[in-house]
N, C-alpha and C positions, 0 to 999 in steps of 0.2 A: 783140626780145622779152625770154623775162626773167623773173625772179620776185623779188618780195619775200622778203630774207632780215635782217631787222636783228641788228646788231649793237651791242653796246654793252659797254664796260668798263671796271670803275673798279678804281683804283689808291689804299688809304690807307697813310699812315706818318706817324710822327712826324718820322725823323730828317732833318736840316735837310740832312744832305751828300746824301739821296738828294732833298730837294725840288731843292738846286739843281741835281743834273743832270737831273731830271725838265724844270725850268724850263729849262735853255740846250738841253735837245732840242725843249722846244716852238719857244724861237726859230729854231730852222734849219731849221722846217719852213716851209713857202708860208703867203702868207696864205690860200688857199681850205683847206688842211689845217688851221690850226689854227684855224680856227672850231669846226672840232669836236671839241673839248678847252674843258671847264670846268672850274673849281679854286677848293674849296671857302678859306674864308678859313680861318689857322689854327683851332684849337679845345682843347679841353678837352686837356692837356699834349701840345700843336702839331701835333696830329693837323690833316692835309690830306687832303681826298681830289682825286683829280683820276679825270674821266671822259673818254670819247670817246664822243662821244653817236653813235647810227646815223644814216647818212647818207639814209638816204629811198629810195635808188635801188635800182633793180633789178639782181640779178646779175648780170655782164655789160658794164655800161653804165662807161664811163670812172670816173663816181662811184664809184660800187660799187670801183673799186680804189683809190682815193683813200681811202673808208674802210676798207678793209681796211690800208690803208697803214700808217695812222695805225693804228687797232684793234693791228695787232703790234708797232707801236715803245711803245704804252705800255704792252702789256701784257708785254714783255722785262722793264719794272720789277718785275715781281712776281716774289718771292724764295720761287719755289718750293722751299725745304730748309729753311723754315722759321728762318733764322738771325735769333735773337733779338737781332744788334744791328744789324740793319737794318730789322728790323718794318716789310717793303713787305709786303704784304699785299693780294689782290683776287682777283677775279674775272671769269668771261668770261661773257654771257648771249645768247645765239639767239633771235629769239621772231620769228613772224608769219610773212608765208607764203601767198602763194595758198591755198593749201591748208590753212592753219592747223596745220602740226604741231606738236608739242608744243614745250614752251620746254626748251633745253640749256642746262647751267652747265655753263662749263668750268676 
């Protein structure tokens, strides 16, 4: 059984020391985890984002902990205290739901 619960989180920053340990954690993960992680190209002064997209699966289900897996390794990136010379920066969003409840940012 089970229930839909998505997840999903994106990770932005400029600075290139946090892209590349962002990048050498993507590669030590499996290949079935990091399919879901995409990374925007750089941008406007090397601004990256990088996401982990929801995995589909219901609570419970082997999947569902694979994405959770993933969902807390990249969301560790984010620099919650706010330190201006790492500008990680993101967020966490909940959404869907047998039941439809309302959508959480975290």
């Amino acid at each position: 059984m089970g229930y839909f619960r998505h997840r999903c989180v994106v990770v932005c920053t400029w600075n290139e020391e946090i892209h590349a340990k962002i990048f050498a954690w993507m590669e030590s993960l499996l290949p079935e985890e990091r399919k879901l992680i995409g990374v925007s190209p750089p941008m406007v002064n090397g601004y990256r984002s990088f996401i982990c997209w929801p995995d589909g699966s219901k609570e419970g289900w082997a999947e569902s902990d694979v994405g959770d897996k993933v969902a807390a390794g990249l969301k560790d990136f984010i620099d919650e205290d706010g330190d201006s010379m790492t500008c990680c920066d993101g967020f966490t969003v909940v959404f869907g739901g047998d039941d439809r409840p309302k959508k959480e940012f975290e």
